[in-house]
Structure formats: structure tokens, C-alpha cells
N, CA, C and O atoms as a GROMACS GRO file, in nm:
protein
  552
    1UNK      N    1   0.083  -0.118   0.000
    1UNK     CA    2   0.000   0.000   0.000
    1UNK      C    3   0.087   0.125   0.000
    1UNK      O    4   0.192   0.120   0.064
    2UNK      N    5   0.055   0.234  -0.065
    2UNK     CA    6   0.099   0.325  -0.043
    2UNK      C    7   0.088   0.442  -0.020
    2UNK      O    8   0.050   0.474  -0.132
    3UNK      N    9   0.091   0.548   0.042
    3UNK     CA   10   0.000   0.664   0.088
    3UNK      C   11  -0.023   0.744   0.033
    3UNK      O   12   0.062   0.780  -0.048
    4UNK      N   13  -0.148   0.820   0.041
    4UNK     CA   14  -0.217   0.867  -0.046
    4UNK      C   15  -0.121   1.033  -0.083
    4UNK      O   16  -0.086   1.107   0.009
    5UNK      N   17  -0.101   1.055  -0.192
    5UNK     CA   18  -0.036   1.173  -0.232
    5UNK      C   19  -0.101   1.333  -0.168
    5UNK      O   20  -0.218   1.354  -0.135
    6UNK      N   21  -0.005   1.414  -0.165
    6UNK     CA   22  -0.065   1.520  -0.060
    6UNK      C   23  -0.099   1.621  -0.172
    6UNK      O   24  -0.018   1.633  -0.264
    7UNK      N   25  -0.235   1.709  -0.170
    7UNK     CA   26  -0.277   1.802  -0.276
    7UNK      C   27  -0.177   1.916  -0.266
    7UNK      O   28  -0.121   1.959  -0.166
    8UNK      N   29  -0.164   1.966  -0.425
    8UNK     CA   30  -0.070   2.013  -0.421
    8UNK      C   31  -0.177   2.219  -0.478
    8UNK      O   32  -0.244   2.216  -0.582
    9UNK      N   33  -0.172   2.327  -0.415
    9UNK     CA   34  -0.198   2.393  -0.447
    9UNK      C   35  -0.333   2.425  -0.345
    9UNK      O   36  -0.318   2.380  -0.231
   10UNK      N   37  -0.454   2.491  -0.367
   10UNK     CA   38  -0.559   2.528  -0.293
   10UNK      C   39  -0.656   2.450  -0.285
   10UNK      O   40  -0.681   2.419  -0.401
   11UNK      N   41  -0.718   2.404  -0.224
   11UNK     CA   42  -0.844   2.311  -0.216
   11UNK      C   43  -0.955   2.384  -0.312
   11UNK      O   44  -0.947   2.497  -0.360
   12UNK      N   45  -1.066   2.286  -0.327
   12UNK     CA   46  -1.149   2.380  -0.449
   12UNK      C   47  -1.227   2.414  -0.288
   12UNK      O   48  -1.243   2.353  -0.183
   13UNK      N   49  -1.258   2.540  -0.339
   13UNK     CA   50  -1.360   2.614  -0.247
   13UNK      C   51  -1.502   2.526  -0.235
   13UNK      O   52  -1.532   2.447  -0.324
   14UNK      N   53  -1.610   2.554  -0.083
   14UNK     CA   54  -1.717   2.401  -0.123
   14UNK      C   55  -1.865   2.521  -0.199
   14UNK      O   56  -1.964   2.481  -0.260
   15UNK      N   57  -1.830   2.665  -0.165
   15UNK     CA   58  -1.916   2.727  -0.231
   15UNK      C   59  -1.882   2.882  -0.232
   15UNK      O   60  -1.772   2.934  -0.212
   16UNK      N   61  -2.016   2.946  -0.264
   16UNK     CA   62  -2.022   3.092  -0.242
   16UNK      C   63  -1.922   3.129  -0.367
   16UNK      O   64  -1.875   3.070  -0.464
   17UNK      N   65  -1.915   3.290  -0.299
   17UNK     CA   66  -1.858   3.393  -0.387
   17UNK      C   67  -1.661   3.292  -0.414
   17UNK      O   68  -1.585   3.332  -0.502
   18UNK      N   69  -1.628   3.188  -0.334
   18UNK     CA   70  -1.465   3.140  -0.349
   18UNK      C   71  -1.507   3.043  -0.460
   18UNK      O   72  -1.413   3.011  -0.532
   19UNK      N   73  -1.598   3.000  -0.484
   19UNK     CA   74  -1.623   2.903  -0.544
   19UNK      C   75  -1.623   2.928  -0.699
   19UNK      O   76  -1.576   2.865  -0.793
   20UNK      N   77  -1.705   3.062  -0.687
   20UNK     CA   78  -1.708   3.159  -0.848
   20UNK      C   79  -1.559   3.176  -0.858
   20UNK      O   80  -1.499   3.157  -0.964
   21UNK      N   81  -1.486   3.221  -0.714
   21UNK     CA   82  -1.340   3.294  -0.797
   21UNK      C   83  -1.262   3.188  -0.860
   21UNK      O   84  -1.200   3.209  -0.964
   22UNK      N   85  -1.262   3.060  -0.791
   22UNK     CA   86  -1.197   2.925  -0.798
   22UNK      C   87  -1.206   2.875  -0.956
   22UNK      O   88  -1.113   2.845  -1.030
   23UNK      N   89  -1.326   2.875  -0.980
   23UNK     CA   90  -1.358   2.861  -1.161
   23UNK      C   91  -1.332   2.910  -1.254
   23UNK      O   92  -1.314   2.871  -1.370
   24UNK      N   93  -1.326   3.058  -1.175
   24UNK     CA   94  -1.319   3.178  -1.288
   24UNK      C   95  -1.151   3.159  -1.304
   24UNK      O   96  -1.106   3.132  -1.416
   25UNK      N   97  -1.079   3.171  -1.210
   25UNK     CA   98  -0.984   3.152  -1.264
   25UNK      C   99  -0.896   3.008  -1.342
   25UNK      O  100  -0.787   3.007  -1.398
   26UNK      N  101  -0.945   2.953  -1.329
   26UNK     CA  102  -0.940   2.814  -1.423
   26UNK      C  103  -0.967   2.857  -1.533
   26UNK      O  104  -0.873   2.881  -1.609
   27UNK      N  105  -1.110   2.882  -1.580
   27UNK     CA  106  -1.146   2.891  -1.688
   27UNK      C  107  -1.063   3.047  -1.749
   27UNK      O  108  -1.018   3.049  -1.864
   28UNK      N  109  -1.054   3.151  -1.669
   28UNK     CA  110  -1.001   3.243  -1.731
   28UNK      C  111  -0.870   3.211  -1.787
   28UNK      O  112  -0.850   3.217  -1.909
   29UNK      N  113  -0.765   3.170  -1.688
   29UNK     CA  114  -0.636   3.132  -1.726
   29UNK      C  115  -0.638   3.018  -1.892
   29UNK      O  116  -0.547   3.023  -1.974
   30UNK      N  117  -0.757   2.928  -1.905
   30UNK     CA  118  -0.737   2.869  -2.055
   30UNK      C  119  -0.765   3.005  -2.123
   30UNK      O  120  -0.686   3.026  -2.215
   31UNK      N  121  -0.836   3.082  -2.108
   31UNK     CA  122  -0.857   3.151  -2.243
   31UNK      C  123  -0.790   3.218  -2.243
   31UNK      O  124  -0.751   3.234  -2.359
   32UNK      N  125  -0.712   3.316  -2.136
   32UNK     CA  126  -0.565   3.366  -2.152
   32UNK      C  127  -0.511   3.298  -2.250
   32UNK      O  128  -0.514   3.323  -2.370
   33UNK      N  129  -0.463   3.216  -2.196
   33UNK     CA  130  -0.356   3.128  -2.317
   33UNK      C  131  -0.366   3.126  -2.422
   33UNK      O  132  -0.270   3.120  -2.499
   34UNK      N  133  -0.492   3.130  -2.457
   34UNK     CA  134  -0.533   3.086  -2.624
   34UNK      C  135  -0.524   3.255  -2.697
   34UNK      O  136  -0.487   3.276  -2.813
   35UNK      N  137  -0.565   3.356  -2.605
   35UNK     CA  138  -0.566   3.470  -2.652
   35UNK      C  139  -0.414   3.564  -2.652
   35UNK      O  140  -0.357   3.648  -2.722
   36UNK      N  141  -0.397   3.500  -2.541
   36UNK     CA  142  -0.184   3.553  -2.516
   36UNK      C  143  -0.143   3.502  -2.692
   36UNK      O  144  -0.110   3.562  -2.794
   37UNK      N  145  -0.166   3.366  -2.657
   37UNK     CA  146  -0.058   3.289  -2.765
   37UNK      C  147  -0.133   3.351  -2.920
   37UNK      O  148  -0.054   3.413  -2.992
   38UNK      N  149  -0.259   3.339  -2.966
   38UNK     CA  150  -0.322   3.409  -3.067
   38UNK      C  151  -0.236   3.552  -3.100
   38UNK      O  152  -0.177   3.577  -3.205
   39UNK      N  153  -0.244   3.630  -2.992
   39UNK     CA  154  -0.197   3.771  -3.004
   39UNK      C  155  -0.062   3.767  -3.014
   39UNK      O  156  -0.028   3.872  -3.069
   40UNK      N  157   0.046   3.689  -2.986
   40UNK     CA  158   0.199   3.728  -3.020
   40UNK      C  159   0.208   3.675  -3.121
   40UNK      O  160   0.286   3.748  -3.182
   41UNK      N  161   0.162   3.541  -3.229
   41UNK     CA  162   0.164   3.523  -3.271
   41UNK      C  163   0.135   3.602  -3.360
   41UNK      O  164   0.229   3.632  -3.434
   42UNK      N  165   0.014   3.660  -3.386
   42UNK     CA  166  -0.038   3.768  -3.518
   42UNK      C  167   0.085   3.920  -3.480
   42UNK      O  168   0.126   3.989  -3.574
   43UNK      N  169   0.112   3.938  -3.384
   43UNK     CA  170   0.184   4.071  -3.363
   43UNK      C  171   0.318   4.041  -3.401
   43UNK      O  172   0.387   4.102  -3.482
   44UNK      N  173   0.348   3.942  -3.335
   44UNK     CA  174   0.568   3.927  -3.331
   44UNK      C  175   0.593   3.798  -3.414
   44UNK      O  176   0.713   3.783  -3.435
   45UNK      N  177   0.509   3.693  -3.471
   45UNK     CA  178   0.553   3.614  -3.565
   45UNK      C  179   0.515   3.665  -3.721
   45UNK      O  180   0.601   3.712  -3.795
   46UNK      N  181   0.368   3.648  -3.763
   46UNK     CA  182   0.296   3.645  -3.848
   46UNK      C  183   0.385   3.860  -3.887
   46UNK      O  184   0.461   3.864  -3.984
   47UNK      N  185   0.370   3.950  -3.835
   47UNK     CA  186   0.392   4.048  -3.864
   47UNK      C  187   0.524   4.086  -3.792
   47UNK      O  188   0.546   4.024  -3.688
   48UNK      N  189   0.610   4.172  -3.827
   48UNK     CA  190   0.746   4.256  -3.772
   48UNK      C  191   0.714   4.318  -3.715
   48UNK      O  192   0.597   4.354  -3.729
   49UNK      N  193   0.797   4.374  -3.606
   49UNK     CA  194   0.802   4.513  -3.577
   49UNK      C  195   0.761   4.607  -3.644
   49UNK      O  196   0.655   4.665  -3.618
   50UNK      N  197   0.842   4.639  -3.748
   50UNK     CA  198   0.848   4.694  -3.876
   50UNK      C  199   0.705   4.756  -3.927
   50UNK      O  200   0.668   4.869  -3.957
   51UNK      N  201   0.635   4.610  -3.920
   51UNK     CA  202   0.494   4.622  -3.973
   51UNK      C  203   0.404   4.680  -3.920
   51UNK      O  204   0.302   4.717  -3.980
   52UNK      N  205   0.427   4.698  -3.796
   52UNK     CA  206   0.321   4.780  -3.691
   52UNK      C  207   0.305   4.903  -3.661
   52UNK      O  208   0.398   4.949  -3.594
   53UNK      N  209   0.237   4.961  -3.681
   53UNK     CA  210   0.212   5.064  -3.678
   53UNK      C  211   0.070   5.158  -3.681
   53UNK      O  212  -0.023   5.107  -3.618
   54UNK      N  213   0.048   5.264  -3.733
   54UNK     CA  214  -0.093   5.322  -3.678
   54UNK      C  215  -0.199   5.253  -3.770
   54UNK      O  216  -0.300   5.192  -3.737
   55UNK      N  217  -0.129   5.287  -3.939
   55UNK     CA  218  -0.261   5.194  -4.011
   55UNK      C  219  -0.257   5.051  -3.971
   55UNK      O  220  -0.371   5.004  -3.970
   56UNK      N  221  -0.151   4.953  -3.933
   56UNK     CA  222  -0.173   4.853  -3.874
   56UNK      C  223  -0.324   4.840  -3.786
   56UNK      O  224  -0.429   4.780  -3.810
   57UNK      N  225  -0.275   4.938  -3.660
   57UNK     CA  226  -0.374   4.901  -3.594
   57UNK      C  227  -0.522   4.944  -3.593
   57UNK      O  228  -0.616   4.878  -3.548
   58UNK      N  229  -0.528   5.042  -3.638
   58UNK     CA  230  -0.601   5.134  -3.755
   58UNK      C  231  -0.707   5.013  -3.821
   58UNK      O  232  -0.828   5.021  -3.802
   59UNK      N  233  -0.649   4.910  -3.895
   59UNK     CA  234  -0.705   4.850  -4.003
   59UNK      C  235  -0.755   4.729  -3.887
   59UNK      O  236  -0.867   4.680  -3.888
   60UNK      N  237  -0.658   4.697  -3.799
   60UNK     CA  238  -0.716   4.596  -3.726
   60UNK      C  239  -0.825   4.616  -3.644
   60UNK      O  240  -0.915   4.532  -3.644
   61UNK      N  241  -0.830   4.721  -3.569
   61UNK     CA  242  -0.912   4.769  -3.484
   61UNK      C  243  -1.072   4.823  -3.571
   61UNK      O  244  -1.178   4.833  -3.509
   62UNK      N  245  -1.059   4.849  -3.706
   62UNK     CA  246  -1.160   4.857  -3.777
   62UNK      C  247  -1.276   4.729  -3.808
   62UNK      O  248  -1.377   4.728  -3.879
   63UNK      N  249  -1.200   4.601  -3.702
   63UNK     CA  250  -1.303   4.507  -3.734
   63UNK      C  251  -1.348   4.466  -3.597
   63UNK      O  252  -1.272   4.422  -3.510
   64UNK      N  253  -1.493   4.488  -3.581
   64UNK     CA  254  -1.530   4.452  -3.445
   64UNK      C  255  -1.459   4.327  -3.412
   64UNK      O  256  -1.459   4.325  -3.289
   65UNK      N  257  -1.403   4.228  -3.453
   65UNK     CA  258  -1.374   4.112  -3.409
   65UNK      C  259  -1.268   4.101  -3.353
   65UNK      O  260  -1.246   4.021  -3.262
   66UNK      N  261  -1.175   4.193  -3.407
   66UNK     CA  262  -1.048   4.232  -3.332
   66UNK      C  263  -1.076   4.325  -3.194
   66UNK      O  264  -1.034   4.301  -3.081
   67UNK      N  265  -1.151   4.429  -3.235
   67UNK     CA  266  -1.162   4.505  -3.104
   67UNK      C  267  -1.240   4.388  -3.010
   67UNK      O  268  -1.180   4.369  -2.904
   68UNK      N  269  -1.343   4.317  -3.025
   68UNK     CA  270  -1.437   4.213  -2.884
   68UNK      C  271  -1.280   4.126  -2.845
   68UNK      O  272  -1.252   4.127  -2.725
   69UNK      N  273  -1.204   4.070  -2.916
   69UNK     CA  274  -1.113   3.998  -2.892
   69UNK      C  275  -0.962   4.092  -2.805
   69UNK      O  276  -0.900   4.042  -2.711
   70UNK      N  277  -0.932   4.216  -2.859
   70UNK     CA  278  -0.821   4.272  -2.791
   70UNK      C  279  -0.951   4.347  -2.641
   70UNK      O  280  -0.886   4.336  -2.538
   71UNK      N  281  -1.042   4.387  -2.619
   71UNK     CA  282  -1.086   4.365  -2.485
   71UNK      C  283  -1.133   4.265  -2.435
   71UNK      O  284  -1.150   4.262  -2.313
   72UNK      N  285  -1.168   4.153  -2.517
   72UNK     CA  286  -1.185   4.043  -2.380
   72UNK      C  287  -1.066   4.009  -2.302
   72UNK      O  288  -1.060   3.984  -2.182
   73UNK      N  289  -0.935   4.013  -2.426
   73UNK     CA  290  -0.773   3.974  -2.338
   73UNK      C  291  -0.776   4.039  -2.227
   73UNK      O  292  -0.757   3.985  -2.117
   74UNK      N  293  -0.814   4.234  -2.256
   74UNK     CA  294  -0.780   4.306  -2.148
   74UNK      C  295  -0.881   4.286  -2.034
   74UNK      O  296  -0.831   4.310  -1.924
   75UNK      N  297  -1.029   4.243  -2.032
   75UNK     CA  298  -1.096   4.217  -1.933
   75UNK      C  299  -1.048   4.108  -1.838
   75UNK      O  300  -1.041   4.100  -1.715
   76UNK      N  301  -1.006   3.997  -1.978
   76UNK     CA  302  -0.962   3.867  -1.881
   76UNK      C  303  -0.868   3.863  -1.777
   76UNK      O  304  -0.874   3.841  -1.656
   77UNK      N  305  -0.761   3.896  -1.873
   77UNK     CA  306  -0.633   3.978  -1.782
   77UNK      C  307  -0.630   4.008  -1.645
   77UNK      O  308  -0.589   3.952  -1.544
   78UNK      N  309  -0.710   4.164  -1.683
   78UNK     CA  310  -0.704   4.248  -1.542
   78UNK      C  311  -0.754   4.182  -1.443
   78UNK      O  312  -0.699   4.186  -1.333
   79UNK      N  313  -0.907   4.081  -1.473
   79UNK     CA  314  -0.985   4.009  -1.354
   79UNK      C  315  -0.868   3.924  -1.293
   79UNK      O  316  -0.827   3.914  -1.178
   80UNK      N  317  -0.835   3.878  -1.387
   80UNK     CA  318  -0.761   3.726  -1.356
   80UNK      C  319  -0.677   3.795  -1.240
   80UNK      O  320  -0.676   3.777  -1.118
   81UNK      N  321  -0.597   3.894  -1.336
   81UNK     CA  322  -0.434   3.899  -1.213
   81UNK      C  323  -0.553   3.974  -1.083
   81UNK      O  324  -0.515   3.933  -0.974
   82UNK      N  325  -0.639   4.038  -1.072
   82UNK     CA  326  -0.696   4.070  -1.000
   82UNK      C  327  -0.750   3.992  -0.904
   82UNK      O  328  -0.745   4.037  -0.789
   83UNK      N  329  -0.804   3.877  -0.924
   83UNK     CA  330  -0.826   3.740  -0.870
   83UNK      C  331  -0.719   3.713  -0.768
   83UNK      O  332  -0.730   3.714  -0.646
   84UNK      N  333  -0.594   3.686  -0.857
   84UNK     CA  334  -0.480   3.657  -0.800
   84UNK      C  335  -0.437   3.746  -0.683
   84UNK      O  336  -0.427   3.700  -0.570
   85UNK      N  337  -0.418   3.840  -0.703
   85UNK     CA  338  -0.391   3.958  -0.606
   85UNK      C  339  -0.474   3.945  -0.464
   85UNK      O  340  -0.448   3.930  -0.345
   86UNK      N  341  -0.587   3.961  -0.546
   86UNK     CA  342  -0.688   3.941  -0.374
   86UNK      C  343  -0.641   3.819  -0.316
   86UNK      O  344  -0.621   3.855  -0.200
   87UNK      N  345  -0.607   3.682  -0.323
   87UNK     CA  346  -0.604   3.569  -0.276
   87UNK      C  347  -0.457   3.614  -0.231
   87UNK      O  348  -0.416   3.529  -0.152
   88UNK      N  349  -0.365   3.712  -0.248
   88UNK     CA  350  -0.218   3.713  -0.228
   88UNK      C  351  -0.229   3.808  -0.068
   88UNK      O  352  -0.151   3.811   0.028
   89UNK      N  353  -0.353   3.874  -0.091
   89UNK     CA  354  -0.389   4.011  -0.024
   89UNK      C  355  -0.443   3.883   0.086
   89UNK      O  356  -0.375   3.877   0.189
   90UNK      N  357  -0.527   3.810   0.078
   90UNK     CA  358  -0.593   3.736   0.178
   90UNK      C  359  -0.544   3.614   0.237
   90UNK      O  360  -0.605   3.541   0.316
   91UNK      N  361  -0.412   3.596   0.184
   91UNK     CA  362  -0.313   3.524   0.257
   91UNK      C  363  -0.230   3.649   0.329
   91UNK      O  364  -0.225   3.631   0.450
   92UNK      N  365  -0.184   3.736   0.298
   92UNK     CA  366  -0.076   3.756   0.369
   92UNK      C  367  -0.097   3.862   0.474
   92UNK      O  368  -0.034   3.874   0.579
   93UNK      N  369  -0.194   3.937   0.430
   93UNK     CA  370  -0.237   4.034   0.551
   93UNK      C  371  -0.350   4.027   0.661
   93UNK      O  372  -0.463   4.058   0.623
   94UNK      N  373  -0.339   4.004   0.745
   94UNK     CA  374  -0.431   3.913   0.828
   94UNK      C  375  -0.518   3.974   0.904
   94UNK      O  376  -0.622   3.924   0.948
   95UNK      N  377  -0.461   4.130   0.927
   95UNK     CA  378  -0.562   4.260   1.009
   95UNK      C  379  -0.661   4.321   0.929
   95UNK      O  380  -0.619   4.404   0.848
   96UNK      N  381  -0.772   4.299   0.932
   96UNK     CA  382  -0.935   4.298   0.889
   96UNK      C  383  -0.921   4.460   0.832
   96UNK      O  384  -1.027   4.487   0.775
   97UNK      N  385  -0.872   4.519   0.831
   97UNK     CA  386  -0.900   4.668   0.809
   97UNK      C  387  -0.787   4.653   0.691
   97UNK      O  388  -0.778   4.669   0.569
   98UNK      N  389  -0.733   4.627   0.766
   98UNK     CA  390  -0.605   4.611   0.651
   98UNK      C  391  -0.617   4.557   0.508
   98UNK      O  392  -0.563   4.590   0.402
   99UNK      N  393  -0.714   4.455   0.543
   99UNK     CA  394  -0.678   4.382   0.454
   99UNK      C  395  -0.848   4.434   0.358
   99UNK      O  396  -0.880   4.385   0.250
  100UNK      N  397  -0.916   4.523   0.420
  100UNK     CA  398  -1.005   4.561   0.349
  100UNK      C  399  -0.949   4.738   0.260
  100UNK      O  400  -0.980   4.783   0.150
  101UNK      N  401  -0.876   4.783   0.348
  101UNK     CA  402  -0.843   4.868   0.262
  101UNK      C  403  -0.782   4.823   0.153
  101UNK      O  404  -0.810   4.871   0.044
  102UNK      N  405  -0.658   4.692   0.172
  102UNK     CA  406  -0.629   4.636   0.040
  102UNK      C  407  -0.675   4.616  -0.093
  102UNK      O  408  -0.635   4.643  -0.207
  103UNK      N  409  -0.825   4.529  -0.011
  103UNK     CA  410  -0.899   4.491  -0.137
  103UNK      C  411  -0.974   4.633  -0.229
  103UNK      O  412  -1.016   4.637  -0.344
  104UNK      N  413  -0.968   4.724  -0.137
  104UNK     CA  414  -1.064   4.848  -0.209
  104UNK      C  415  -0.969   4.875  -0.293
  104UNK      O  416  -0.988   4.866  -0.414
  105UNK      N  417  -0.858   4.912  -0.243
  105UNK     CA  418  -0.712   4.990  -0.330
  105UNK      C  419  -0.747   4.853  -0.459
  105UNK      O  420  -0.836   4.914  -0.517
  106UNK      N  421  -0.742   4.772  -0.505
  106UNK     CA  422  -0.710   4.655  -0.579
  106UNK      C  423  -0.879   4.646  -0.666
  106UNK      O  424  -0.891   4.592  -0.776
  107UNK      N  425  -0.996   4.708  -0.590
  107UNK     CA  426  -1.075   4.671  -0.660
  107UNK      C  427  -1.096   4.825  -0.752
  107UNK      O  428  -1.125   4.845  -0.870
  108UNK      N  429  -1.065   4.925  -0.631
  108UNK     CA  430  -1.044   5.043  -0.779
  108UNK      C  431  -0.961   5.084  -0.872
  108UNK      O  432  -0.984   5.160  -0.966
  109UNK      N  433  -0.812   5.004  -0.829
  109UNK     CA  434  -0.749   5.013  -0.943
  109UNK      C  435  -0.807   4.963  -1.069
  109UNK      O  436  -0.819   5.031  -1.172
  110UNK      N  437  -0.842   4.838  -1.055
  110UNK     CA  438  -0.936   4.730  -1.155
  110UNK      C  439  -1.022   4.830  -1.229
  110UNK      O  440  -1.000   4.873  -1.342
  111UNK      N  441  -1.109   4.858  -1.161
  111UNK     CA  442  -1.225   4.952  -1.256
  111UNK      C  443  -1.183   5.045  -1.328
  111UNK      O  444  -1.233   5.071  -1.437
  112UNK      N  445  -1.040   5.138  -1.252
  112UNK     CA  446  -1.000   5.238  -1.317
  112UNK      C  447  -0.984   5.152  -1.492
  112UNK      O  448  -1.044   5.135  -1.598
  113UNK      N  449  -0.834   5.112  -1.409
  113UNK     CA  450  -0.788   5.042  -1.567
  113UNK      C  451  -0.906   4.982  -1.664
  113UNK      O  452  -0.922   5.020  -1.780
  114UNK      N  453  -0.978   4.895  -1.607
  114UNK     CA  454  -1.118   4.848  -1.710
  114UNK      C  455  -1.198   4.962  -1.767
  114UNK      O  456  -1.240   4.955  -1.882
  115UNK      N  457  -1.225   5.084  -1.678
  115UNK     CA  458  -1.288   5.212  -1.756
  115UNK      C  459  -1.184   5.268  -1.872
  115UNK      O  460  -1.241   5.291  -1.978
  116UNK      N  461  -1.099   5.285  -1.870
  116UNK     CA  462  -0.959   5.342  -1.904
  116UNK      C  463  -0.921   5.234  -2.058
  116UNK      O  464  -0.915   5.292  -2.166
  117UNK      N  465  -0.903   5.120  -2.053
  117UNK     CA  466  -0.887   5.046  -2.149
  117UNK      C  467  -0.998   4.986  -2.202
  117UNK      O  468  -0.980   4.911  -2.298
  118UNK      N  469  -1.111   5.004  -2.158
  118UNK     CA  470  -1.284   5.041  -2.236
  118UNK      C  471  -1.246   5.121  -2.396
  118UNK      O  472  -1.232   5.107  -2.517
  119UNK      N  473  -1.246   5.212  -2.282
  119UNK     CA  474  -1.272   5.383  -2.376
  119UNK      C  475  -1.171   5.340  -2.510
  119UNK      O  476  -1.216   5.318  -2.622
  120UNK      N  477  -1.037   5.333  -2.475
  120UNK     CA  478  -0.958   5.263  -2.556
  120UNK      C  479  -0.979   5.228  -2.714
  120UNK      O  480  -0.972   5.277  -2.827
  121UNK      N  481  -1.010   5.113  -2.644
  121UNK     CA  482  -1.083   5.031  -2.766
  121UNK      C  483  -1.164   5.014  -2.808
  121UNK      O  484  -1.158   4.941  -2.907
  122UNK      N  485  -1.304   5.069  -2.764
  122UNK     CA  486  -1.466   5.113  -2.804
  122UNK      C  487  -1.422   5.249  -2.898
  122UNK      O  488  -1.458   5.273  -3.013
  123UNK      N  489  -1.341   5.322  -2.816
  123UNK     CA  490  -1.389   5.430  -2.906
  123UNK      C  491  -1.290   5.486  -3.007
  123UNK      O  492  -1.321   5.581  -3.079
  124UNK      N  493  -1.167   5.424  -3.013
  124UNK     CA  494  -1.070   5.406  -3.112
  124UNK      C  495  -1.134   5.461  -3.291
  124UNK      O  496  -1.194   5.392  -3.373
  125UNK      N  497  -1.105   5.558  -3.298
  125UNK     CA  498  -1.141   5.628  -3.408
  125UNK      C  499  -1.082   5.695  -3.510
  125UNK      O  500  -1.092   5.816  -3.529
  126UNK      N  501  -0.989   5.574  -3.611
  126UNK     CA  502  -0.873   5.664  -3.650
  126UNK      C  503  -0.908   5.765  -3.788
  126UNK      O  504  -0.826   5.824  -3.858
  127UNK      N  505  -1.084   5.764  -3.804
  127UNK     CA  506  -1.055   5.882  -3.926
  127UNK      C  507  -1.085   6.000  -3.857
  127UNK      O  508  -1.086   6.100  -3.928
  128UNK      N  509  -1.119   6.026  -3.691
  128UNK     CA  510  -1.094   6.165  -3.627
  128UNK      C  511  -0.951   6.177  -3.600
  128UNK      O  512  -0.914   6.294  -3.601
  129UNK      N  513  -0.868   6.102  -3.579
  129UNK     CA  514  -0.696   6.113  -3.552
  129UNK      C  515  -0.677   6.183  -3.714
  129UNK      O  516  -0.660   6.304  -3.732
  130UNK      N  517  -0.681   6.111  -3.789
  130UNK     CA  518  -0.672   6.170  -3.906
  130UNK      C  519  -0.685   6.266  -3.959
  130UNK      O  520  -0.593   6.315  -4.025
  131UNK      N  521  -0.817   6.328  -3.946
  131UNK     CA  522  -0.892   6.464  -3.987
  131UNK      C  523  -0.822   6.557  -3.870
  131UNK      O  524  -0.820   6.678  -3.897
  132UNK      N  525  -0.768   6.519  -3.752
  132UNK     CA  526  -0.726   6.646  -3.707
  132UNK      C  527  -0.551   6.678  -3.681
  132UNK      O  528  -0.489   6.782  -3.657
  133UNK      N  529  -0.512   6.542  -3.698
  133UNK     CA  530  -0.370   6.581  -3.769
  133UNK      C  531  -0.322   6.651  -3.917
  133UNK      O  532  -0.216   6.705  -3.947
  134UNK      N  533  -0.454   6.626  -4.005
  134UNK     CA  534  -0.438   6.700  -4.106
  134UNK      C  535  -0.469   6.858  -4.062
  134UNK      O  536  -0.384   6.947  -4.066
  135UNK      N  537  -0.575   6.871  -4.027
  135UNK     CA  538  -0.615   7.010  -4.001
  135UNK      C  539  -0.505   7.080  -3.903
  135UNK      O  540  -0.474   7.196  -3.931
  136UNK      N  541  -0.457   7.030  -3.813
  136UNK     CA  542  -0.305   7.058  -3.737
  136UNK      C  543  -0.185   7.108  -3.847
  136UNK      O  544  -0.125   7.215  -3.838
  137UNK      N  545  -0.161   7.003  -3.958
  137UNK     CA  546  -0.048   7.014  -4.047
  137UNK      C  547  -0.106   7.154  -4.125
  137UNK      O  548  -0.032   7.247  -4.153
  138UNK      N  549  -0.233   7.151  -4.151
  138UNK     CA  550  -0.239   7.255  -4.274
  138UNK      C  551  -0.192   7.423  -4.244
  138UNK      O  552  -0.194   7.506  -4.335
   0.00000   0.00000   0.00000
């Protein structure tokens, strides 16, 4: 006989709001991957340095499919490492105030950046960049 192997990492949560985070980050971390590896690939293999640039992104960002796809990365992202953070925040700081001001500092950074890299890419509009760098040059 031999003894039973010891779990290696966090127990799955048995419910509630740990239970959502427990999944979410499972499931978030696959689609990271698929969207990390998608995106260097089209940026630093498939295209150069060289190649990138404003009409680059210009032309890419002109297709909703690129913009739903470059913010889901950034939604996934931010939650995820955000996820992470709180569980880093709720291991290591153990004084209740403390560890709630933590989470506030961590949950408004989050929103900031998610409002902030919204705007971004919703409203990415390169024939007003255009029309007013010309009108600038003239």
C-alpha cells in the first residue's frame, strides 16, 4: 500500500462567492492562453516590428472582431491577475481593516484600468486622428 499523495496547491472552495473565484480563474487562465498565444503570434511572428504601426492598428481595430477579442484579453487579464492579487492580499495580511483597505485599493485600481482600457478600444477612431492631424499640419 501506499500513501495517499498530498494536494498540491488550494483546495477547491465548497461554495459561495470562493467558489465563483476558484472557476473563474481556471477557466479564465485557458482563455488567456489561447488569446496571449493568438496575439503574439499575429503581432511578433505572423507580422514585424516593422509592420506595426498606426494603419496597422487602424485596419485591425476597424473590425469589431479584433476590437471584442483585444478587450476580452484586457478584461480577462485584469480580472484574472486581479483574482490573484486578492487571494495574495488574503493570505498575507491578516488585520481585517487592513486587509479591506487592500482589497478596495485593488478593486479600484481594476475599474480604473477596465474604464480606461474600455474607452480605448470602443472608441478608437482613426478617421478623427486623421482629420485632425491634417487640419493641425495645414
Amino acid at each position: 500500500m501506499s500513501a495517499p499523495r498530498p494536494r498540491v496547491g488550494r483546495e477547491r472552495p465548497a461554495g459561495g462567492f470562493e467558489l465563483y473565484s476558484w472557476y473563474f480563474f481556471r477557466i479564465s487562465g485557458l482563455l488567456l492562453i489561447f488569446l496571449a498565444i493568438t496575439h503574439v503570434v499575429i503581432m511578433h511572428v505572423i507580422n514585424t516590428v516593422d509592420e506595426i504601426d498606426w494603419n496597422f492598428v487602424a485596419d485591425r481595430w476597424g473590425s469589431p472582431f479584433w476590437r471584442a477579442f483585444d478587450w476580452l484579453m484586457l478584461f480577462l487579464a485584469l480580472l484574472h491577475g486581479l483574482n490573484g492579487a486578492r487571494l495574495a492580499v488574503d493570505d498575507y495580511i491578516r488585520a481585517r481593516g487592513w486587509r479591506i483597505f487592500a482589497h478596495s485599493i485593488l478593486w479600484s485600481a481594476a475599474v480604473i484600468f477596465l474604464i480606461i482600457g474600455s474607452i480605448a478600444v470602443l472608441t478608437f477612431d482613426p478617421s478623427a486622428f486623421q482629420a485632425a492631424s491634417t487640419a493641425a499640419g495645414s
